[in-house]
C-alpha positions in Angstrom: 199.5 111.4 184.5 200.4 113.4 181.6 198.0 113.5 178.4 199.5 115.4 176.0 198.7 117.0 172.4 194.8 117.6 173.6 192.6 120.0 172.0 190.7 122.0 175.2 188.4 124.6 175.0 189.6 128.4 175.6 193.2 126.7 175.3 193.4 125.1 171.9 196.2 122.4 171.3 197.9 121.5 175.0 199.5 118.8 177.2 197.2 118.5 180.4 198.6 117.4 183.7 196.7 115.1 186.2 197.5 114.4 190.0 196.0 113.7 192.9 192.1 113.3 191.2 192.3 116.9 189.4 194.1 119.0 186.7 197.0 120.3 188.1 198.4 121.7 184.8 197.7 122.8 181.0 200.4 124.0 179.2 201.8 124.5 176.0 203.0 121.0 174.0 206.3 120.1 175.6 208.7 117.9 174.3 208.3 115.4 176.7 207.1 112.2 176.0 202.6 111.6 177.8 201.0 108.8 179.7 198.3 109.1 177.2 199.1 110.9 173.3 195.7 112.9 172.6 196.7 112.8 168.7 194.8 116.7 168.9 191.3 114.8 169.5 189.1 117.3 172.3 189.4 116.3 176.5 186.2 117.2 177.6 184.8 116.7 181.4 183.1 113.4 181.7 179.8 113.1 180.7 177.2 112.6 183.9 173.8 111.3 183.1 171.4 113.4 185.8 168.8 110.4 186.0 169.4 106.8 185.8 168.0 103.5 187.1 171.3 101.1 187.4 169.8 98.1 189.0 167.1 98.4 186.6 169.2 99.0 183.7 171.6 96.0 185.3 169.3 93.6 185.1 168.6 93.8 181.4 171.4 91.1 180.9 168.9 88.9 182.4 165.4 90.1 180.7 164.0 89.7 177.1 162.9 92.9 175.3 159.3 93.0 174.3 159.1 96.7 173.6 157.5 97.8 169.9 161.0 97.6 168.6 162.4 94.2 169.5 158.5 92.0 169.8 156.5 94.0 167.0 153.6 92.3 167.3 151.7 89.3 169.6 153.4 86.8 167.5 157.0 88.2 168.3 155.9 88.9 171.9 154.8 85.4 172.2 157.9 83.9 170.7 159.8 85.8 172.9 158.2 84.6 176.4 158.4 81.3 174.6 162.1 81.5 173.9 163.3 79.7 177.3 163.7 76.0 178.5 160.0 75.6 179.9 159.4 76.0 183.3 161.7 79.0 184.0 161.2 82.2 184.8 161.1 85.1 182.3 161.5 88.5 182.8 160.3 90.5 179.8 160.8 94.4 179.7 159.9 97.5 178.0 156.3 96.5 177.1 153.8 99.0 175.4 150.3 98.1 174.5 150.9 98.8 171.4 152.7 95.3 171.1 150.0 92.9 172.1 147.1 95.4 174.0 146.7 95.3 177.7 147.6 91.9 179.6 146.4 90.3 182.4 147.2 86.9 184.5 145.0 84.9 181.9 146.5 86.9 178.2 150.3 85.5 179.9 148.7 82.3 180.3 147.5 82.4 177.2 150.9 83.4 175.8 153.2 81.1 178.0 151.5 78.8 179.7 154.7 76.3 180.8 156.8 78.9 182.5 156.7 81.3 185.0 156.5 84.5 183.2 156.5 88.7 184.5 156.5 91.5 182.1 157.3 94.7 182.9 155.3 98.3 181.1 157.6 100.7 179.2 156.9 103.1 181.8 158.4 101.1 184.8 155.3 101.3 186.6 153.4 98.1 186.1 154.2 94.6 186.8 152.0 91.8 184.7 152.6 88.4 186.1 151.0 84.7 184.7 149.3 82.4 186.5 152.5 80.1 186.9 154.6 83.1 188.4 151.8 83.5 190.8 151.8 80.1 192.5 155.7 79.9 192.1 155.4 82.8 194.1 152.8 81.9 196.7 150.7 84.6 195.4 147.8 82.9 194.2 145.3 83.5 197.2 143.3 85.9 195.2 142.6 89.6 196.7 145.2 91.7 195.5 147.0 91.0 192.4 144.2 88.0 191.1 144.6 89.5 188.4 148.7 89.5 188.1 148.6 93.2 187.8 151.0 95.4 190.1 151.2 98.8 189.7 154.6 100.3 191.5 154.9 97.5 194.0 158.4 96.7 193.0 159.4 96.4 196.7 156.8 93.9 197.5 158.0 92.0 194.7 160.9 91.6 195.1 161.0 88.8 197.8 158.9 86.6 195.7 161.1 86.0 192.6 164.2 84.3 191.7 167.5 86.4 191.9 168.0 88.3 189.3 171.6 88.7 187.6 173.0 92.5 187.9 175.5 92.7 185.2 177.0 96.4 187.0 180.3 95.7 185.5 179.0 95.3 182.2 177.0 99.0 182.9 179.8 100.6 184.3 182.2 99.2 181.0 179.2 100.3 178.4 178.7 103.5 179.9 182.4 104.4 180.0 182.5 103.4 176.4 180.2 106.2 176.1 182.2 108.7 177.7 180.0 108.9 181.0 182.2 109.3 183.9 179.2 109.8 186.8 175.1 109.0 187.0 172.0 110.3 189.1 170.6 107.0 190.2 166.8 108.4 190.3 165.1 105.5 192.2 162.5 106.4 194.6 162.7 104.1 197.3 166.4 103.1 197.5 167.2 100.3 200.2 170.1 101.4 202.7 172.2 98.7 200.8 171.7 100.5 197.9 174.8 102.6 197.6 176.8 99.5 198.5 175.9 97.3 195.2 176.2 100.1 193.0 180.3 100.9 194.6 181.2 98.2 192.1 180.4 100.9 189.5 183.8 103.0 188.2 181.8 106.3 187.9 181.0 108.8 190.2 177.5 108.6 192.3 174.8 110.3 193.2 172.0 108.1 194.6 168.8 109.7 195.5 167.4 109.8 198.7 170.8 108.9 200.5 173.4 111.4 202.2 172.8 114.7 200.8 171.5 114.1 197.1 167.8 115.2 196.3 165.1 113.3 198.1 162.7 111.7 195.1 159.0 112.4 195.2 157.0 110.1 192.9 154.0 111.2 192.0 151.0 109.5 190.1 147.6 110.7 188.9 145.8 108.2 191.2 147.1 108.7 194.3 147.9 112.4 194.2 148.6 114.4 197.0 146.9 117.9 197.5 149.3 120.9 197.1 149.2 121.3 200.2 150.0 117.8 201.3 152.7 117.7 199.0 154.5 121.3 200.5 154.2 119.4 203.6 156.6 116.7 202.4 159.0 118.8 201.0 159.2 121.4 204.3 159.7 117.8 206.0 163.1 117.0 204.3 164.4 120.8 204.2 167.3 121.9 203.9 167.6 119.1 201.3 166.5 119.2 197.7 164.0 117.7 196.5 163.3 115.9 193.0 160.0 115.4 191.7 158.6 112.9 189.5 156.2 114.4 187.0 155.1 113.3 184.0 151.7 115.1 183.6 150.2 118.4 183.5 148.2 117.6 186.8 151.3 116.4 188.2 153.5 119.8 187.4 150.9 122.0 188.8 150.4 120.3 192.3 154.2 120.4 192.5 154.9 124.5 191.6 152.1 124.9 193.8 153.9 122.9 196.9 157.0 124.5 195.8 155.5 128.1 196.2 154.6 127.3 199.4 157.5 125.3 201.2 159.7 127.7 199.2 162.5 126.2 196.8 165.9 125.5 197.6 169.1 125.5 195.4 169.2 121.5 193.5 165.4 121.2 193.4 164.5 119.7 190.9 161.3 118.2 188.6 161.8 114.9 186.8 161.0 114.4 183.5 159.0 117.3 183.1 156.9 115.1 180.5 154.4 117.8 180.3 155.0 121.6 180.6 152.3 124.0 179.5 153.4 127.3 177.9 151.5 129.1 180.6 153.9 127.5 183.6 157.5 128.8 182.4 157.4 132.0 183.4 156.5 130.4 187.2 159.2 127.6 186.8 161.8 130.4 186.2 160.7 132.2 189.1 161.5 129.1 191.4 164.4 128.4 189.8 163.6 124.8 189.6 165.6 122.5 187.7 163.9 120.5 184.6 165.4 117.1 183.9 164.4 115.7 181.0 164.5 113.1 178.4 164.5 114.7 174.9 164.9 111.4 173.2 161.5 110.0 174.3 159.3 111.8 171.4 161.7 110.3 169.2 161.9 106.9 170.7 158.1 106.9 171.2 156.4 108.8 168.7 154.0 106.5 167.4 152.8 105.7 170.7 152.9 109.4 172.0 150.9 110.5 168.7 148.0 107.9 170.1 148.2 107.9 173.8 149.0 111.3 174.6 145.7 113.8 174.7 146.2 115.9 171.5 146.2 118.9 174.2 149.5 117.9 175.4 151.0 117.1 172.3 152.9 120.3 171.9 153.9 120.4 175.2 156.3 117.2 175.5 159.4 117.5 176.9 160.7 121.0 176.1 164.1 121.6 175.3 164.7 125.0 173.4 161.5 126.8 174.8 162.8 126.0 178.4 166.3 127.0 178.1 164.8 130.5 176.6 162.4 131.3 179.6 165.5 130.7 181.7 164.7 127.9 183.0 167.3 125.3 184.3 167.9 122.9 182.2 169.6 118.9 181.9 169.1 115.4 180.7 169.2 112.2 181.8 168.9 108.6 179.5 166.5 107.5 182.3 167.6 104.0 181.0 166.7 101.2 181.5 163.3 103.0 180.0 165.4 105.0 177.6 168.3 104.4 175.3 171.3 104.5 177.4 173.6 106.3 175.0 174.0 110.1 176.1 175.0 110.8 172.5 171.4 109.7 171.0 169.6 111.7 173.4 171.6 114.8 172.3 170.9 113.9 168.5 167.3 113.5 169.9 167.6 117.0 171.2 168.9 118.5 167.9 166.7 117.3 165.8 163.8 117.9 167.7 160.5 119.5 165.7 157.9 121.9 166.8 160.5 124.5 168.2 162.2 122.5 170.8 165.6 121.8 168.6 168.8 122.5 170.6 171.7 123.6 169.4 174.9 120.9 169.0 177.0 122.2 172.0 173.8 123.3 174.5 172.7 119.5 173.7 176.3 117.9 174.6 175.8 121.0 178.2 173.0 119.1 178.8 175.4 116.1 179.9 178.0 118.0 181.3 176.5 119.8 184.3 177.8 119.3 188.2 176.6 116.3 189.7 174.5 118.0 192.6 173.5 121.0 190.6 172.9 119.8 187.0 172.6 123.1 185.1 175.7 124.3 185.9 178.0 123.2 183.1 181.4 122.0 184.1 184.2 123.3 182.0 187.7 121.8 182.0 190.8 124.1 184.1 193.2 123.6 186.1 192.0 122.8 189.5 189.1 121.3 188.4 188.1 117.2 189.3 189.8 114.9 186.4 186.9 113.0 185.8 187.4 113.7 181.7 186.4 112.2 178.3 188.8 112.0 175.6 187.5 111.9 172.1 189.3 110.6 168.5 188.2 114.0 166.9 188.3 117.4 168.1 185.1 119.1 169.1 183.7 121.0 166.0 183.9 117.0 164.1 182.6 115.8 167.6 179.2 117.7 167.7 179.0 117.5 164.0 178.7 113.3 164.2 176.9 113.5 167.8 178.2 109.6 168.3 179.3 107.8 170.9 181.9 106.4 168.0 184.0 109.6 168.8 184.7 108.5 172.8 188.3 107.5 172.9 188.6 107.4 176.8 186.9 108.0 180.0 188.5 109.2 183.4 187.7 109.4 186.8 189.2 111.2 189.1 192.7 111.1 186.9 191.7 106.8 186.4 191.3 105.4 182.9 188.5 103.5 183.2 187.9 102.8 179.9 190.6 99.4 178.7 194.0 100.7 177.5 194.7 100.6 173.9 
């Protein structure tokens, strides 16, 4: 393939040459005629978003919203649960107390009585089911669960409830739209037929927990390991990476601590990195761990954060800027479905961050464009290098100055449009 009249960085205006997956050749404009005219907009490597949850984020075709955006309030989060033919299930998604307060078995049944109905927290942790989804599901015995509450039993779950639709062509389409040309699927417990649903997928994978990708530790305040415990794990898996959920203060300190004493490998990594203390960068650069974070969050969820989060913390949610100047590693991932799934809004996220933690335009758009297996490393376009490439309407200068998805003309993979033709 031959995409001609492209504005690349380092080479200014050129034709680029694809075959067999990669860039074989960019060269000054010929006269011959491209595959593809680039009418001077940028070519850029292909956006890869370093943590991802596709079936998740697949089955949103099939859920209702009932997050502080889309419900509001108890009235909208009851019309919501409402909204279907009685007596089917619903799967609602993205809840935050600050919609309705905490809900049990009996506040559903008070909501939505006629139906079967499950609602999933923001945070992906906590399943609420009514009393009709409980006998439709045979678990209505009492003990465990009487009071519809699961917290991360997902897998238990999911034998008890209707299929769910997994609309992966529809998330493969969207996110090439977007310019993303390969995801970090960043579930925990992925089932061996994982890798096999998700093929259907155009991009490029990296599935946690499967062939030689990061092995995911999830961690949670309640059932922490010690540091020692934890170390333990990790020495168990080595030489793999590993990638480490944590999302509080607690949480980061047992894991440097395990770290220290199994001893880091290249691709580690900490997820999230909700919380990092000013006092911990100078040991995070020292292990040369990898932070993968979600800039967008105190931007999507500032009101809540501003209430839920211990005013200690406050200033130290999800560092961008400070991170990047200790010398710490740094990426990002949408972490959708419990994030926006548009690359583009995290990076305005991350440049228009307060307190400090404001990135500039091009380290935000780096923060998408590392190697699959080693995030940090920011992939530049050359010859030789893999043709999995976006190709925007504008160059890059009015690229970072709109920070849009609007600007994605096309998305490539391994030399393949997947994005429609125009």
């Amino acid at each position: 393939m031959l995409i001609t009249d492209v504005e690349v960085e380092g080479y200014g205006r050129v034709d680029v040459r694809l075959g067999a997956g990669r860039v074989v050749g960019i060269g000054r404009p010929g006269a011959r005629r491209g595959d593809v005219d680039g009418r001077g907009g940028a070519l850029l490597v292909g956006l890869h978003d370093h943590h991802v949850h596709l079936a998740a984020l697949a089955a949103e075709a099939a859920s209702v919203r009932v997050g502080p955006a889309e419900a509001g309030d108890k009235g909208g989060l009851v019309g919501a649960l409402r909204s279907g033919p009685p007596g089917e299930w619903v799967r609602a998604v993205g809840y935050h107390e600050s919609v309705a307060g905490e809900l049990d078995r009996w506040v559903l049944d008070d909501f939505a009585p006629d139906r079967p109905v499950r609602v999933q927290h923001r945070s992906g942790a906590l399943w609420v089911w009514n009393s009709a989804a409980l006998r439709a599901a045979g678990l209505d015995g009492g003990g465990h669960g009487g009071d519809g509450r699961f917290w991360r039993e997902d897998e238990r779950l999911r034998g008890f409830t209707p299929p769910v639709r997994l609309d992966l062509r529809g998330v493969g389409a969207r996110a090439a739209a977007y310019g993303i040309t390969g995801f970090t699927n960043a579930d925990p417990h992925p089932g061996q037929d994982l890798s096999e649903l998700l093929s259907v997928l155009p991009q490029r994978l990296v599935v946690m927990g499967i062939g030689d990708a990061p092995v995911k530790f999830l961690l949670d305040d309640a059932t922490l390991p010690t540091p020692g415990e934890l170390a333990a794990s990790v020495a168990a898996v080595r030489p793999r990476p590993v990638a480490v959920h944590c999302v509080t203060r607690v949480q980061l300190l047992v894991t440097l601590l395990a770290l220290d004493e199994a001893g880091p490998v290249a691709g580690d990594r900490i997820e999230h990195g909700s919380v990092i203390p000013a006092e911990t960068m100078p040991w995070l650069a020292r292990l040369g761990v990898t932070v993968v974070t979600q800039p967008h969050f105190p931007v999507e969820r500032g009101r809540e954060y501003a209430t839920d989060v211990d005013p200690d913390d406050q200033a130290h949610l999800y560092r961008c800027r400070s991170l990047a100047e200790a010398g710490i590693p740094l990426a990002a991932g949408t972490d959708a479905p419990y994030g926006s799934a548009d690359p583009w809004a995290v990076m305005r996220a991350a440049v228009e961050r307060s307190g400090g933690e404001a990135v500039d335009r091009r380290a935000a758009l780096d923060l998408f464009a590392g190697e699959p297996q080693h995030p940090c490393r920011a992939r530049r376009l050359a010859v030789s290098s893999v043709a999995d490439l976006c190709l925007l309407h504008v160059p890059l200068k009015e690229a970072l100055d709109l920070m849009s998805a609007d600007v994605v003309r096309a998305a490539f993979v391994g030399g393949r449009r997947i994005t429609p033709p125009e």
